[in-house]
C-alpha positions in Angstrom: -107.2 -119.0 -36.1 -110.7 -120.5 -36.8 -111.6 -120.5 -40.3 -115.3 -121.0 -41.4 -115.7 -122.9 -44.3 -119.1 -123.7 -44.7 -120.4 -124.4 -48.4 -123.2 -122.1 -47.7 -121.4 -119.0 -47.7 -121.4 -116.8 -51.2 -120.7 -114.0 -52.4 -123.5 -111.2 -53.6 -122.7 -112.6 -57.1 -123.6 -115.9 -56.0 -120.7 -118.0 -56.3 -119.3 -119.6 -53.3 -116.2 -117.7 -51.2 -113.3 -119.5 -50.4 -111.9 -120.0 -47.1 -108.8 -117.9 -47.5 -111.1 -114.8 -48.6 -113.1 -115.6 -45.5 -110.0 -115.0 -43.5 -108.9 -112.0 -45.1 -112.6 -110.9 -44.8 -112.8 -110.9 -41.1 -110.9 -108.5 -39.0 -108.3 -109.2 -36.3 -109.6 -107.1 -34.0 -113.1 -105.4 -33.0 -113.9 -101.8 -31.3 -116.4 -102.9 -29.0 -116.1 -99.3 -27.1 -119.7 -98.1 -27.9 -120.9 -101.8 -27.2 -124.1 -101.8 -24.8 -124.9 -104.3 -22.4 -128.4 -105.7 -21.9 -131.7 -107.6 -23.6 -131.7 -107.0 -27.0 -135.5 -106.3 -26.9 -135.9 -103.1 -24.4 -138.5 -103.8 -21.3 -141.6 -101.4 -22.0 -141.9 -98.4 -19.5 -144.1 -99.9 -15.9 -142.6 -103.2 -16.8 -139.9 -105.1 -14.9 -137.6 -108.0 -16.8 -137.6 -110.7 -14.2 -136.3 -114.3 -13.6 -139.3 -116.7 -11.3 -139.2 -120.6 -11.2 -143.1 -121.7 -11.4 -144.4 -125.1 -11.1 -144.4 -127.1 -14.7 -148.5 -127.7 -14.3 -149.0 -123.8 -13.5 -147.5 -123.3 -16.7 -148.6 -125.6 -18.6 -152.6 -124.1 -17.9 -152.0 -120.6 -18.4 -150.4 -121.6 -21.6 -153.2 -123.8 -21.9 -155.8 -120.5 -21.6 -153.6 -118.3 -23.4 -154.1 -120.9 -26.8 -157.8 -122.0 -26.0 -158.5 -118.1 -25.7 -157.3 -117.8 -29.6 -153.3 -116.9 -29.0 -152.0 -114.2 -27.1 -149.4 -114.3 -24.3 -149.7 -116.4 -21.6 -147.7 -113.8 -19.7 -150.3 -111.4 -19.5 -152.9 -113.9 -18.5 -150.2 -114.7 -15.5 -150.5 -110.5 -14.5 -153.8 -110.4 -15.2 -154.2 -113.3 -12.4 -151.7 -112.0 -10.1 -154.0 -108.4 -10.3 -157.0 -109.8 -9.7 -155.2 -111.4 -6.7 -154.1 -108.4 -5.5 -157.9 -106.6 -5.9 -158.9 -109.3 -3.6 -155.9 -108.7 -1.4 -156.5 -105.0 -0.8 -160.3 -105.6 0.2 -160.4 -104.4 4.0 -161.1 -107.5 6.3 -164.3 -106.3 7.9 -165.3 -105.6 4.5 -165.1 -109.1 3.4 -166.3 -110.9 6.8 -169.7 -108.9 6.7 -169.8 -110.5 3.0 -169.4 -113.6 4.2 -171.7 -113.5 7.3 -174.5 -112.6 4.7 -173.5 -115.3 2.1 -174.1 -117.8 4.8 -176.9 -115.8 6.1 -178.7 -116.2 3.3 -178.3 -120.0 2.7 -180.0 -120.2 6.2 -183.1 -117.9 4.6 -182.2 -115.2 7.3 -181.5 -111.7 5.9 -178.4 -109.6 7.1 -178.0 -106.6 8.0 -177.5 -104.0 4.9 -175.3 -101.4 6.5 -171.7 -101.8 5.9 
């Protein structure tokens, strides 16, 4: 049997316990039967606890942001991209090549067409 003796441990009178009192302190066995499994800290509702490998540099900006910006969790600046990613994602294809057409368009002085 283990036996912790470190000379940090005291009572609630504030003298130190002794090993053997340690021993007889601890219990043989546990009831672990109404144990639960699982992060400590529950996952708000909408999110999803994950596990993703990103590139150190990646990182090391959105932290980066996250501290320049005043604190705050460099997690949320990582969604918040990822969104905004998404937004741009979603944008029908015709959509964005008649934007494009009248960017360029317009560097040449011509003016597109306004329907869409």
């Amino acid at each position: 049997m283990y036996i912790r003796t470190y000379s940090c441990e005291r009572r609630s009178n504030g003298t130190r316990a002794k090993p053997l009192e340690i021993r007889e302190s601890m219990r043989k066995e546990y009831d672990f039967s109404k144990g639960k499994r699982g992060a400590v800290i529950r996952t708000p509702p909408g999110k999803t606890r994950i596990t993703i490998r990103i590139d150190d540099d990646v990182l090391d900006w959105f932290r980066t942001q996250a501290h320049e910006a005043g604190g705050g969790n460099y997690q949320t600046l990582i969604n918040a991209a990822l969104r905004e990613y998404m937004a741009m994602s979603e944008e029908p294809l015709e959509k964005r090549l008649r934007s494009v057409i009248r960017e360029e368009l317009a560097r040449y002085g011509k003016k597109g067409s306004e329907r869409d």
